[in-house]
N, C-alpha and C positions, 0 to 999 in steps of 0.2 A: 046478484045483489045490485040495486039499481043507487048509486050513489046521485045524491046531490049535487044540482050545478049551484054552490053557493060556496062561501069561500069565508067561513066565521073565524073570529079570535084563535079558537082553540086550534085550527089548522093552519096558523101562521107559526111561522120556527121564532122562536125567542131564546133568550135566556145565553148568560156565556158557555157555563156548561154542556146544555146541547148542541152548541156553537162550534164548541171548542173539539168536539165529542166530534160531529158531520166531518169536521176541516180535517181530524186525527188518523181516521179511517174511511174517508170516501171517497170516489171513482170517480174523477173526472172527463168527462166527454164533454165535446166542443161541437159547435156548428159556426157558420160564417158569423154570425153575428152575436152567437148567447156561448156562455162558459155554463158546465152547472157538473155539480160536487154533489155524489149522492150515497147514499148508505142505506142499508133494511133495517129493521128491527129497534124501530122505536118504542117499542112496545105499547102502542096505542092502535084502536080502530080505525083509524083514520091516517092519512099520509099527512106530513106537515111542510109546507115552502116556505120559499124565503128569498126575494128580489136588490138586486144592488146594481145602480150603473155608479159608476165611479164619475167623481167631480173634475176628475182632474180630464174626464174625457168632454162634459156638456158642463161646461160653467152656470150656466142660467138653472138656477131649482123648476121653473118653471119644465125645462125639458125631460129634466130626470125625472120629476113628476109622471110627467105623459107616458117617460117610457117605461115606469115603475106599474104604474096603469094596463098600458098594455098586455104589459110581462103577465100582472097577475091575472088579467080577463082571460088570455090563452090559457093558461092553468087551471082557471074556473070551469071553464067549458071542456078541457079533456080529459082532467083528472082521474074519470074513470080507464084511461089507459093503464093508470099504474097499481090503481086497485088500492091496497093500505100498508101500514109499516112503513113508510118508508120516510126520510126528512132529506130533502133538496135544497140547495140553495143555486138560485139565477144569477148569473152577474153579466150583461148587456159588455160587448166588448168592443162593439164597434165607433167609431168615430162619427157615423150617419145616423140622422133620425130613418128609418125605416117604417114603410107600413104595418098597420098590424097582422093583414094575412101574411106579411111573411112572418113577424115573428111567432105567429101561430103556426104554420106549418114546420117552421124550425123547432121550437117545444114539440111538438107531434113528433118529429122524428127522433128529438130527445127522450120522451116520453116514453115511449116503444124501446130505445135502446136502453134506457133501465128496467124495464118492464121485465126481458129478455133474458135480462141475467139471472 
């Protein structure tokens, strides 16, 4: 099944419930630089994300911006690693702005290590 590289409303994570739901029962695994908290069985066709750098790490909204940016353009473009079902949440944990191929290759190996399970 050839999934789209597009990243619409309905495949962003919202809501406190399913919020509340990810953080209750999900797996986290780490890379040098991304945190990410995940679970199966959303019961939708599609996987859902969800991106956070904390403030207290890049003061300037402008940077969280960028890095929020980022976060989600790697997720656009690999997403069919992880296929569906599934809702993710990102959280940027490092104190350096990084380029985007690494935090692309670093989602890619996140990506795959939920994939897996």
């Amino acid at each position: 099944m050839q999934v789209s590289a597009t990243l619409p409303k309905a495949e962003r994570l919202s809501g406190k419930k399913a919020i509340a739901a990810l953080m209750g029962n999900g797996r986290w695994d780490y890379s040098s630089h991304l945190r990410c908290c995940s679970a199966k069985g959303n019961g939708l066709e599609f996987s859902r994300m969800m991106v956070s750098v904390p403030k207290r790490n890049f003061k300037r909204a402008v940077k969280r911006n960028l890095l929020k940016r980022r976060m989600r353009e790697a997720f656009r473009i690999q997403k069919d690693l992880i296929g569906a079902d599934y809702d993710i949440f990102f959280i940027y944990n490092s104190r350096e702005i990084v380029d985007f191929h690494v935090i692309r290759e670093e989602m890619s190996v996140l990506l795959k290590k939920i994939a897996s399970r």
